[in-house]
TIZAVO-488167 format. One record per residue (C-alpha): residue number from 1; x, y, z. Coordinates in Angstrom, 1 decimal. Example, Ala and Ser with C-alpha at 12.3 -4.5 7.8 and 13.67 -1.06 7.14 Angstrom:
<banus>
@n=1; c1=12.3; c2=-4.5; c3=7.8
@n=2; c1=13.7; c2=-1.1; c3=7.1
</banus>
This chain:
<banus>
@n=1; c1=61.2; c2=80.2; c3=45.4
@n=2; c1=61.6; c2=77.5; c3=43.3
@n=3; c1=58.5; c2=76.7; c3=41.0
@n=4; c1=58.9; c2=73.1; c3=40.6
@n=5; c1=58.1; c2=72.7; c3=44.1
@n=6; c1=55.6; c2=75.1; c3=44.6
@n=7; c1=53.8; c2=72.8; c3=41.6
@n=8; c1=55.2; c2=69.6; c3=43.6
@n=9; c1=53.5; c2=70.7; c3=46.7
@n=10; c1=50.0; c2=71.3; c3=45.0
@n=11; c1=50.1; c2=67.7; c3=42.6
@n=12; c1=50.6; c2=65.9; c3=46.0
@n=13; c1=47.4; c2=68.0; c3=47.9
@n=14; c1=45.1; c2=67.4; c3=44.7
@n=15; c1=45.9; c2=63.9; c3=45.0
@n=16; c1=44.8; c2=63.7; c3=48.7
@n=17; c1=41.7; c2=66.1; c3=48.2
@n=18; c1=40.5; c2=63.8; c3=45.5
@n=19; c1=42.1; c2=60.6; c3=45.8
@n=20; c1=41.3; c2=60.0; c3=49.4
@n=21; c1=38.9; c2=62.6; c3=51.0
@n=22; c1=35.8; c2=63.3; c3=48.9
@n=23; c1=36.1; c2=59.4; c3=47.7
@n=24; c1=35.6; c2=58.7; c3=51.6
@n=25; c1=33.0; c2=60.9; c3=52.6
@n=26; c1=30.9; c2=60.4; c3=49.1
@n=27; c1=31.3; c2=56.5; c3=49.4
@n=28; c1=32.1; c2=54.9; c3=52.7
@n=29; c1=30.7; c2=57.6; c3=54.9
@n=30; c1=27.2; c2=58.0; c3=52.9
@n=31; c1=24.2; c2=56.4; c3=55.0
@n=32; c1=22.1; c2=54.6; c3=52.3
@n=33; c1=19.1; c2=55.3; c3=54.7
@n=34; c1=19.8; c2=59.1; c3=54.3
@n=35; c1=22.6; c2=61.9; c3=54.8
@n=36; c1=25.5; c2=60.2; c3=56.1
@n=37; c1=27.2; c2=57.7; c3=58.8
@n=38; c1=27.5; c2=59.0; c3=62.4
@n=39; c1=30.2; c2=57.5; c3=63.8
@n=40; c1=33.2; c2=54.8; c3=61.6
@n=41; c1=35.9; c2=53.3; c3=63.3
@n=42; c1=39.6; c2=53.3; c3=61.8
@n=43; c1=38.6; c2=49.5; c3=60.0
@n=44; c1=35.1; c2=51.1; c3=58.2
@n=45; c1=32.9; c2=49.5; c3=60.7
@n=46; c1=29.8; c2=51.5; c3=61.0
@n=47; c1=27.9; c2=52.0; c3=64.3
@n=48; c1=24.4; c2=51.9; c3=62.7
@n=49; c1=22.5; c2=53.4; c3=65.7
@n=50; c1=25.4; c2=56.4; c3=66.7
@n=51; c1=23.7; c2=60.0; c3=67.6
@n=52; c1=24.5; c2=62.3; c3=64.5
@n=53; c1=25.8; c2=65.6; c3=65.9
@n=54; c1=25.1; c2=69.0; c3=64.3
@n=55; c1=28.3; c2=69.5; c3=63.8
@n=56; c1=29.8; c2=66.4; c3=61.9
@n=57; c1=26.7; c2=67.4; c3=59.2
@n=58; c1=27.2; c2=71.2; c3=58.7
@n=59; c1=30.6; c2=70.6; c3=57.9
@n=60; c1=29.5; c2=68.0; c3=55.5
@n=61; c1=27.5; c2=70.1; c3=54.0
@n=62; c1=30.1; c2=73.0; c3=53.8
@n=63; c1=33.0; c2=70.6; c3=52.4
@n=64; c1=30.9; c2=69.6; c3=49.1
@n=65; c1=29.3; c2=72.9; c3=48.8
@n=66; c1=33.1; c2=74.5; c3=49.1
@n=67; c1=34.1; c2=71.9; c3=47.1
@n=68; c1=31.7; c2=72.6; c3=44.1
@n=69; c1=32.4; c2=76.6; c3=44.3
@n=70; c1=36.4; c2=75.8; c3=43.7
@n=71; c1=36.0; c2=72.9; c3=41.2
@n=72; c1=32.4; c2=73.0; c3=39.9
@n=73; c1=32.1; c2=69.4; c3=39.4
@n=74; c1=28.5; c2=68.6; c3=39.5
@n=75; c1=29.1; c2=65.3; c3=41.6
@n=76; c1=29.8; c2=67.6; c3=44.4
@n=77; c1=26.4; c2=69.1; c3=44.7
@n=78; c1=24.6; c2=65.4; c3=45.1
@n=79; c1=26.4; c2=65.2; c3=48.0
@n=80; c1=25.9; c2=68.6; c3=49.3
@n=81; c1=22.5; c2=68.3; c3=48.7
@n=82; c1=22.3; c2=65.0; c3=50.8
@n=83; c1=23.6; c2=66.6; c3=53.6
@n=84; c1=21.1; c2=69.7; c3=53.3
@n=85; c1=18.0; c2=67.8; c3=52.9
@n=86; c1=19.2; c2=66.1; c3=55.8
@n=87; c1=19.8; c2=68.5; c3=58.0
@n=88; c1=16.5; c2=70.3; c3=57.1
@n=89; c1=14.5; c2=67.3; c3=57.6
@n=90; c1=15.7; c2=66.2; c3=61.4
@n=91; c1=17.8; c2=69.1; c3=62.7
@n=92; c1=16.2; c2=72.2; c3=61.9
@n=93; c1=13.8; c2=73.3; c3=64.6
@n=94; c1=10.4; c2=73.8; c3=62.7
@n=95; c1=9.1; c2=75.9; c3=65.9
@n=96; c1=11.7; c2=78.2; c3=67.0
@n=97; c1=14.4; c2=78.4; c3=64.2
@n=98; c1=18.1; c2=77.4; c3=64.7
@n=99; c1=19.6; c2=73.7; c3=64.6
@n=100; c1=19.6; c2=71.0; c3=67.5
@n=101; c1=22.6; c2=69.9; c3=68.7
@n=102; c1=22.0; c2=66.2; c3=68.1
@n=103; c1=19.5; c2=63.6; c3=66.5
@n=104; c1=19.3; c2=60.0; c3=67.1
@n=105; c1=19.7; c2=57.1; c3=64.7
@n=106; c1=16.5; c2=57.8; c3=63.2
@n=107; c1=16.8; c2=61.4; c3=63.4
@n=108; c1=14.9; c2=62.4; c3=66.3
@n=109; c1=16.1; c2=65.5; c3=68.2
@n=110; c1=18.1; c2=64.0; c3=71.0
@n=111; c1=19.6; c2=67.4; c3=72.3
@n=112; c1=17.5; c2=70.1; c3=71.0
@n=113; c1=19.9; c2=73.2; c3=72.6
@n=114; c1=21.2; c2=75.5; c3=70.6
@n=115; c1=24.8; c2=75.6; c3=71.2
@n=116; c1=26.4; c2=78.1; c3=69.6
@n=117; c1=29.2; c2=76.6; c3=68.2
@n=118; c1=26.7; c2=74.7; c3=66.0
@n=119; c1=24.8; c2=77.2; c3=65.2
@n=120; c1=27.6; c2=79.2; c3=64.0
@n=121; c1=28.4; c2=76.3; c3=61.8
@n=122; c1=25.2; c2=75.5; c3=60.3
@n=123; c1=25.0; c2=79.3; c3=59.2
@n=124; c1=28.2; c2=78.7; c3=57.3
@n=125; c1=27.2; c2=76.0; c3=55.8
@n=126; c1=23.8; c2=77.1; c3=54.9
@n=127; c1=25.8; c2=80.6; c3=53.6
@n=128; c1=28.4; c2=78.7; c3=51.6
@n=129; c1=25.5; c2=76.2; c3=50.1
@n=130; c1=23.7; c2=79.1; c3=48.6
@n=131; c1=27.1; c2=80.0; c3=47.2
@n=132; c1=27.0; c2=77.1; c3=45.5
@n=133; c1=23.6; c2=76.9; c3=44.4
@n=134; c1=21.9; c2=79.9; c3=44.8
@n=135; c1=19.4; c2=77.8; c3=47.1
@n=136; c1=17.0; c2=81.1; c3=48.5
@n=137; c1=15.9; c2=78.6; c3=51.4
@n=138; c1=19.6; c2=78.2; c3=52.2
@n=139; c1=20.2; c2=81.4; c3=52.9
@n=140; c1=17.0; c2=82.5; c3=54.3
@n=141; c1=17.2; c2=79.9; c3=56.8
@n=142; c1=21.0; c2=81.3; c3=57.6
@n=143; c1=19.5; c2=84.7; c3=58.1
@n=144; c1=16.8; c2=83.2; c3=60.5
@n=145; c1=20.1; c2=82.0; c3=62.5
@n=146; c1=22.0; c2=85.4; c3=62.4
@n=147; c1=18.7; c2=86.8; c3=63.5
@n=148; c1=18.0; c2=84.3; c3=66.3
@n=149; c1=21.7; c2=85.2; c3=67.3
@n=150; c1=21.1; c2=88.8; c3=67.8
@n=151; c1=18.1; c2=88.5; c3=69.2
@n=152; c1=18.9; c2=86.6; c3=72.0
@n=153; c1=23.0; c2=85.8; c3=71.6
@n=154; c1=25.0; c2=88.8; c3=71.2
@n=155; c1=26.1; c2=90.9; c3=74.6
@n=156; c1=24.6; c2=94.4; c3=74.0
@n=157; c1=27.0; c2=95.0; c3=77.0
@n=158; c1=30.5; c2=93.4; c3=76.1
@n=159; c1=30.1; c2=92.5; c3=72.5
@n=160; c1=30.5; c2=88.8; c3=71.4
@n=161; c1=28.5; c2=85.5; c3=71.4
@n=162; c1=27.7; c2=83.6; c3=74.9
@n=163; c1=27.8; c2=79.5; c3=74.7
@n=164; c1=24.6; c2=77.4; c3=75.4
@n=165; c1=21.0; c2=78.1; c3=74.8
@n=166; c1=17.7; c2=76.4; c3=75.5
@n=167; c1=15.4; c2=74.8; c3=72.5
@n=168; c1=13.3; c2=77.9; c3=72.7
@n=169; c1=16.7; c2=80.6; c3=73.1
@n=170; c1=16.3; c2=81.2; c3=76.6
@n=171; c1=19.9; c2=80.9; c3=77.7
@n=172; c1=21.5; c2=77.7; c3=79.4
@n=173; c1=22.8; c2=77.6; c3=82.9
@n=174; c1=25.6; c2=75.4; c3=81.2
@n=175; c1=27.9; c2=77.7; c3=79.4
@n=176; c1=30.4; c2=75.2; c3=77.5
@n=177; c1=30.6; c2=73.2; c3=74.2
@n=178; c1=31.8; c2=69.9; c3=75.7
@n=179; c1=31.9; c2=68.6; c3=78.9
@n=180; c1=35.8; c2=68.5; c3=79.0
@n=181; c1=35.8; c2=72.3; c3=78.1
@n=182; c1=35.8; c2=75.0; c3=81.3
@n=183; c1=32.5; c2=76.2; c3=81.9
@n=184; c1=32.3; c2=80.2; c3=80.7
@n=185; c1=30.4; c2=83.2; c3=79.4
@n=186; c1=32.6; c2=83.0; c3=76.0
@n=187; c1=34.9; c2=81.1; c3=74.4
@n=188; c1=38.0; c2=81.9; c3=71.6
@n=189; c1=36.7; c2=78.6; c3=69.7
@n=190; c1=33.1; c2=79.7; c3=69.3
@n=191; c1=33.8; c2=83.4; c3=68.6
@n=192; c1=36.4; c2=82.2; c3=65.9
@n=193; c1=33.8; c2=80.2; c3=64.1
@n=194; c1=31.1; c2=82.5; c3=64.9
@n=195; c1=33.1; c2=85.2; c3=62.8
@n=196; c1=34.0; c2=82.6; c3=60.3
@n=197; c1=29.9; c2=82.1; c3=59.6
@n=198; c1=29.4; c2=85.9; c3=59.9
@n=199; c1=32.1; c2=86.5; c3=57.3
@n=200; c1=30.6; c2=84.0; c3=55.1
@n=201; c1=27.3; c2=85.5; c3=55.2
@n=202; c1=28.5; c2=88.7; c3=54.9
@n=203; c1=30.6; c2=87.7; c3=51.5
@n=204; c1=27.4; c2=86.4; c3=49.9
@n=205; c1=24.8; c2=89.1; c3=51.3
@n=206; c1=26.9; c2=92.1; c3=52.4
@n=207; c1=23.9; c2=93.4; c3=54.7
@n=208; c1=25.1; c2=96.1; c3=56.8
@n=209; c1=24.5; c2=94.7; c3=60.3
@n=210; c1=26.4; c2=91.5; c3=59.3
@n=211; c1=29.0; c2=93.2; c3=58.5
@n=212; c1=28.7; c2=95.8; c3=61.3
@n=213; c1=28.8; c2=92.5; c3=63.6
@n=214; c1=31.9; c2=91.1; c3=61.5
@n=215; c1=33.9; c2=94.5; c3=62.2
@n=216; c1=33.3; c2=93.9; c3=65.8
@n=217; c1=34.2; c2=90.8; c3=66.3
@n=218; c1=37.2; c2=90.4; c3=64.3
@n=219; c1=38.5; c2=93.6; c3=67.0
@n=220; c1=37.6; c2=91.7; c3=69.9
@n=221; c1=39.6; c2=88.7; c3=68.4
@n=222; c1=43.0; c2=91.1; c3=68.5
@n=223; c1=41.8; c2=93.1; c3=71.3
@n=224; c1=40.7; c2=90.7; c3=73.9
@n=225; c1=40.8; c2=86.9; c3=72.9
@n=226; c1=44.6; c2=87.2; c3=71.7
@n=227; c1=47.2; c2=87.5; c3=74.4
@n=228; c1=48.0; c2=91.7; c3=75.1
@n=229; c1=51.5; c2=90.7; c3=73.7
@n=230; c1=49.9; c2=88.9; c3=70.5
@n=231; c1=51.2; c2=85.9; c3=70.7
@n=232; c1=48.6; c2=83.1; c3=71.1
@n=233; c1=44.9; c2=83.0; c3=71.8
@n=234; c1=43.1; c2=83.0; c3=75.2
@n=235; c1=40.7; c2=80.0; c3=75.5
@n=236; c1=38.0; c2=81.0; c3=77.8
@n=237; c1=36.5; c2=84.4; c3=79.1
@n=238; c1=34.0; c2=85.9; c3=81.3
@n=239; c1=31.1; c2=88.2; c3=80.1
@n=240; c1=33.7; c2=91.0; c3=80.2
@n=241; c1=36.3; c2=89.3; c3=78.1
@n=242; c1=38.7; c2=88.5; c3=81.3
@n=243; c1=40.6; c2=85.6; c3=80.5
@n=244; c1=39.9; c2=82.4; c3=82.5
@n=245; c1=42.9; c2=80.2; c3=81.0
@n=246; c1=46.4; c2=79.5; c3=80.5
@n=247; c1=46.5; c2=77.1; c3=78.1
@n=248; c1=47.7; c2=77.5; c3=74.1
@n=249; c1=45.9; c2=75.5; c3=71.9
@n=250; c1=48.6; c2=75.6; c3=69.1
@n=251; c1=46.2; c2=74.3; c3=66.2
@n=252; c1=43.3; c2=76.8; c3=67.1
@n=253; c1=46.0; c2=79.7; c3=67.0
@n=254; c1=47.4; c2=78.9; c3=63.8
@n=255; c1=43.7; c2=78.5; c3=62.3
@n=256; c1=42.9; c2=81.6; c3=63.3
@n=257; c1=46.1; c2=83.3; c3=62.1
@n=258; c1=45.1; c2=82.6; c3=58.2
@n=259; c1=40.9; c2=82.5; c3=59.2
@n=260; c1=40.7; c2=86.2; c3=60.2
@n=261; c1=43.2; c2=87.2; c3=58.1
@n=262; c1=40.8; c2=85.6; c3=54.8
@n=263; c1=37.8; c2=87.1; c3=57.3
@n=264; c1=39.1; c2=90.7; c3=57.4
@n=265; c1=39.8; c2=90.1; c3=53.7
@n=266; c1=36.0; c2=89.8; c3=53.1
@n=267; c1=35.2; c2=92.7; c3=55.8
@n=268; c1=37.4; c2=94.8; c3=53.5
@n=269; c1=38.4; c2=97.5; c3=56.3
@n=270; c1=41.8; c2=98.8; c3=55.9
@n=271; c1=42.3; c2=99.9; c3=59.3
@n=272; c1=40.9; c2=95.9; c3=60.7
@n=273; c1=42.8; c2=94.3; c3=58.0
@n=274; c1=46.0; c2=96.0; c3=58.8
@n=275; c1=45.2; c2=95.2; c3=62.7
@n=276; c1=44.8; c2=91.7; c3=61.7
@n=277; c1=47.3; c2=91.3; c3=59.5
@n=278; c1=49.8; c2=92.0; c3=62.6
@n=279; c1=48.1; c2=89.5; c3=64.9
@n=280; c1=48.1; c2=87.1; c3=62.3
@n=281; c1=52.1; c2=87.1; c3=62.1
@n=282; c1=52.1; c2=87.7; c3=65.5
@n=283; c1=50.3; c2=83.8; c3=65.9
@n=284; c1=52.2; c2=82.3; c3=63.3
@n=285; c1=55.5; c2=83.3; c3=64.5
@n=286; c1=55.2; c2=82.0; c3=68.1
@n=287; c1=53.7; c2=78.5; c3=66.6
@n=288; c1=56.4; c2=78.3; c3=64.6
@n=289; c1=59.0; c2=79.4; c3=67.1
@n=290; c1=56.9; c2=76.8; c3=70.3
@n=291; c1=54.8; c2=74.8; c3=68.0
@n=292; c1=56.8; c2=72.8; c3=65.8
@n=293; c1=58.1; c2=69.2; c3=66.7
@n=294; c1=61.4; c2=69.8; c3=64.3
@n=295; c1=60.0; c2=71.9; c3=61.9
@n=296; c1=57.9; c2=69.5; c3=60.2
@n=297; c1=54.7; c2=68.9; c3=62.6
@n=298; c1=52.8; c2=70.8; c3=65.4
@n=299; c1=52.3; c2=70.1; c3=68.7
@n=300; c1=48.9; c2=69.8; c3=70.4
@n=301; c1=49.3; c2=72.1; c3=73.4
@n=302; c1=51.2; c2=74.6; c3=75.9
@n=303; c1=51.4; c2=75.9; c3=79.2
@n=304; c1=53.4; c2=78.2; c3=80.9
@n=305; c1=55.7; c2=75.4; c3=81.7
@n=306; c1=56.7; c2=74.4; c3=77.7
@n=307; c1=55.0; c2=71.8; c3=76.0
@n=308; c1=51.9; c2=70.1; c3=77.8
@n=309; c1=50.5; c2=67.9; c3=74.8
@n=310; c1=53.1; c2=66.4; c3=72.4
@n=311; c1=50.2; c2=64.3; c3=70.2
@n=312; c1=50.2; c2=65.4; c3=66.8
@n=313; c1=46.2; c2=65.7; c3=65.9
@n=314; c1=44.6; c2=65.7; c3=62.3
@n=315; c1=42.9; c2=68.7; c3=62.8
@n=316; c1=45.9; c2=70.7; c3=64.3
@n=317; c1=48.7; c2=69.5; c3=60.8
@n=318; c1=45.5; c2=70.6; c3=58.5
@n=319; c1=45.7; c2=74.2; c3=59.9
@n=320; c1=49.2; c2=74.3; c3=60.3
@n=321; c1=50.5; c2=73.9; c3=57.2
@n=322; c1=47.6; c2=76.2; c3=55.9
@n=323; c1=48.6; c2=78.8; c3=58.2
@n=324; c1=52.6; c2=79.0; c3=57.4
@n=325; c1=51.6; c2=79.2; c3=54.1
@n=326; c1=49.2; c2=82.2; c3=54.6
@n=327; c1=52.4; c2=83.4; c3=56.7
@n=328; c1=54.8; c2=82.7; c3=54.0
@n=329; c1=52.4; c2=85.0; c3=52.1
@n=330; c1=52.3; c2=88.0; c3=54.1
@n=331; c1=55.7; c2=87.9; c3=54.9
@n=332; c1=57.9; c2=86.4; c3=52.4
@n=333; c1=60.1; c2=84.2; c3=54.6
@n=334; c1=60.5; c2=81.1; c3=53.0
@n=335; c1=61.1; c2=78.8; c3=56.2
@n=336; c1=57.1; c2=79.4; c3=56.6
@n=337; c1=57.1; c2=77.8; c3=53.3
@n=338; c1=59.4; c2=75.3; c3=54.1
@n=339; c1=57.4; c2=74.7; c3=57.5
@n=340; c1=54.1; c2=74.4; c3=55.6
@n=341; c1=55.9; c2=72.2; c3=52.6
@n=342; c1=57.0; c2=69.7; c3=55.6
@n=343; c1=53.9; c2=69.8; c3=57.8
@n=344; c1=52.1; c2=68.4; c3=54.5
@n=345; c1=54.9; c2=65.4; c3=54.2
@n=346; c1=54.0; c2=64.3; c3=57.8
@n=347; c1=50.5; c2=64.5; c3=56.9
@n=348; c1=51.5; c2=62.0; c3=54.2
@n=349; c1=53.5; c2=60.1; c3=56.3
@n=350; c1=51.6; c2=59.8; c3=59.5
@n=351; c1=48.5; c2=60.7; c3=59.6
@n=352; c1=46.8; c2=59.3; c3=56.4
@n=353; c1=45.5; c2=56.2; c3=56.2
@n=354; c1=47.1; c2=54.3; c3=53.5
@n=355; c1=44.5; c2=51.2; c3=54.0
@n=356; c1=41.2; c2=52.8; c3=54.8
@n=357; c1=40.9; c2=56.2; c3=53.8
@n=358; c1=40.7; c2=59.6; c3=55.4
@n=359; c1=43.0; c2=60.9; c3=58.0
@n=360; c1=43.7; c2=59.3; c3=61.6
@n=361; c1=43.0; c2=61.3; c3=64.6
@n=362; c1=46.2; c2=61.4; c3=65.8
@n=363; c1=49.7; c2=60.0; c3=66.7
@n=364; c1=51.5; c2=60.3; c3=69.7
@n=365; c1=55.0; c2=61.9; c3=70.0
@n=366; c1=56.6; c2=58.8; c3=68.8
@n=367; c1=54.4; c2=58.5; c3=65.7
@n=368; c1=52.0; c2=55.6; c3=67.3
@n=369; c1=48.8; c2=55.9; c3=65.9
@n=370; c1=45.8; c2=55.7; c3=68.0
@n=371; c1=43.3; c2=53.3; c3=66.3
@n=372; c1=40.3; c2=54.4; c3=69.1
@n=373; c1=39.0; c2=57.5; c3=68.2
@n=374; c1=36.6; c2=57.2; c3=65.3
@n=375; c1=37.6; c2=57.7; c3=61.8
@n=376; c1=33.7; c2=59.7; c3=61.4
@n=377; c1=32.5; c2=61.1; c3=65.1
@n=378; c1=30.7; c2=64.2; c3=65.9
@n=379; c1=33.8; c2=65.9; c3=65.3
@n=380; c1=35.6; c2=63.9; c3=62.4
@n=381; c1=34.6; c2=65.4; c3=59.2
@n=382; c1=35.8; c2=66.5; c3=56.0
@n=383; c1=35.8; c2=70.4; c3=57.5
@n=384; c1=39.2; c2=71.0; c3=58.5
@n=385; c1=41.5; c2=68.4; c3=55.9
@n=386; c1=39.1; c2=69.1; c3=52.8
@n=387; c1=39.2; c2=72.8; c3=53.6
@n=388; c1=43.0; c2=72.5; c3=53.9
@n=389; c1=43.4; c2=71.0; c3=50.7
@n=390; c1=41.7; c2=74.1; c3=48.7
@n=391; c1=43.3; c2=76.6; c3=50.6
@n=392; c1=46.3; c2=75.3; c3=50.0
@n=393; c1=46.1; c2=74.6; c3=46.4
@n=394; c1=44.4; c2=78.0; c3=45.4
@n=395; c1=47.3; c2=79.5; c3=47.4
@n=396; c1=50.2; c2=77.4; c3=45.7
@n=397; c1=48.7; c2=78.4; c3=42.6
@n=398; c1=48.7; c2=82.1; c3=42.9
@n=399; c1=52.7; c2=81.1; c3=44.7
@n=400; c1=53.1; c2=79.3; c3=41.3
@n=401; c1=52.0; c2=82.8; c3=39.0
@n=402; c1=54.1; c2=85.5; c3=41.3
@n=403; c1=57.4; c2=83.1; c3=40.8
</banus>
């Protein structure tokens, strides 16, 4: 491997991380009237009265929290701060304990479920705040949510996390995160970031159950949720884990090659770890063999047929080239590297905006970009390009000492 590109590769994250993403989300995206915007469009226009999802502000919240553990530059706790008081002010529910899904404008709850996507999130956040700050109320009100979780969440049955709850925890008769998604008992996309919040807690509390809880779901990740033959991840499931879908999503399997790989890391179970370990090549190897548009960007989604989705999605290049380099790491093969190396110059050369900040959605296979989805949404945050940007550079970095 040569060292002068490994060094190459991490100058040009740093200079996105803090050239272009926390400039963004601690200037343009702050709401001077508290926490921060709801929705931006791809020119900076602000929708002043947008909903502000549970969601967008959790991962706020973990970003500059995340941000502060790897760099501990004090700016990045203002802004993590912002985001908590926020989110304690107008999202957490006073009565019953967990986050709503949404708040209006003015911060009113406007869907007070408890979906438990979100709630997986906001106990990360919360988790990864203390972390940072060694905030008691943090963490206490994370443990509320793991308790809330296994009180009325986890299947004492089947194991894992259902979808939808009521305000009060009595479960939803809609079982889905969004109205495009199948409606199911479980889902791959909220168990994976359920165990991402429950790893988290578990780094910075190491209480038995949450780790008991981790163990389990990391096996039902390999076990049930990834294909029998390994190779991608199953979307949707009934109570009993029997898949209900097709479809490979290739941005959520290569996220959750390098995720439960860091997550079984923290467990700190050789026999998981080792099971894990083998998925995770398993799920980098078919992206990388199906995923790749020419080696050097990922495709949205699959069917049985080939490639259903050709878009290339923000989200979907973050985790990619995190993941080939987490593969690159377990296995040594330097086209992961390479993949990974050239994954991060189509980030450059596509999906960043050179004019306005941040990162575009997306771009369709011909490199258009598509100027209508929001620059800031419910679901555009600094969560999945800021996060790619640490990972990447702690990992170059410990590359950079081996070579």
């Amino acid at each position: 491997m040569d060292n002068n590109r490994v060094k190459e590769f991490e100058a040009r994250v740093s200079k996105e991380l803090y050239g272009d993403i926390v400039p963004f989300w601690s200037g343009k995206a702050v709401d001077e009237k508290g926490g921060f915007v709801g929705r931006m469009n791809n020119e900076g226009v602000v929708d002043k009265t947008a909903p502000r999802g549970l969601v967008l502000d959790t991962r706020i919240l973990w970003a500059f929290s995340a941000f502060y553990v790897f760099d501990n530059k004090p700016e990045h706790l203002v802004w993590a701060k912002r985001a908590y008081d926020y989110l304690m002010e107008h999202f957490w529910d006073k009565e019953f304990g967990g986050m709503y899904w949404t708040v209006d404008w003015q911060g009113k709850a406007l869907d007070n479920r408890k979906q438990i996507y979100g709630e997986s999130f906001a106990m990360y956040a919360l988790s990864e705040y203390y972390r940072a700050t060694k905030n008691q109320d943090a963490l206490d009100k994370a443990k509320i949510i793991f308790d809330r979780m296994e009180q009325h969440v986890w299947d004492k049955l089947y194991g894992g996390y259902f979808e939808r709850y009521e305000r009060d925890w009595s479960k939803s008769k809609e079982q889905q995160l969004t109205s495009g998604d199948q409606a199911a008992a479980k889902s791959m996309n909220t168990s994976l970031h359920a165990i991402e919040a429950i790893a988290n807690l578990y780094d910075v509390t190491k209480d038995p159950l949450v780790g008991k809880r981790l163990e389990e779901m990391l096996n039902i990740y390999a076990d049930y949720i990834a294909h029998p033959y390994g190779t991608y991840s199953q979307l949707f499931f009934d109570e009993r884990w029997n898949p209900k879908s097709e479809t490979v999503s290739f941005g959520h399997d290569i996220e959750a090659s390098w995720l439960m790989h860091r997550d079984a890391e923290i467990l700190n179970n050789p026999k998981v770890l080792a099971k894990i370990r083998r998925m995770a090549i398993k799920l980098a190897k078919f992206d990388y063999d199906f995923g790749l548009d020419n080696k050097r960007s990922m495709y949205y989604e699959a069917d049985n047929k080939g490639v259903s989705n050709s878009e290339k999605h923000w989200w979907v290049q973050a985790e990619a080239a995190v993941g080939f380099l987490n593969a690159y790491q377990l296995t040594g093969r330097e086209d992961y590297f390479d993949a990974a190396y050239n994954i991060w110059g189509f980030i450059e050369e596509a999906i960043v905006d050179k004019k306005n900040g941040e990162w575009f959605w997306k771009v369709d296979a011909k490199g258009n970009v598509d100027r209508a989805s929001m620059k800031v949404s419910e679901w555009k945050c600094p969560y999945h390009n800021g996060r790619a940007c640490v990972e990447l550079i702690q990992r170059l970095r410990k590359i950079a000492d081996s070579v």
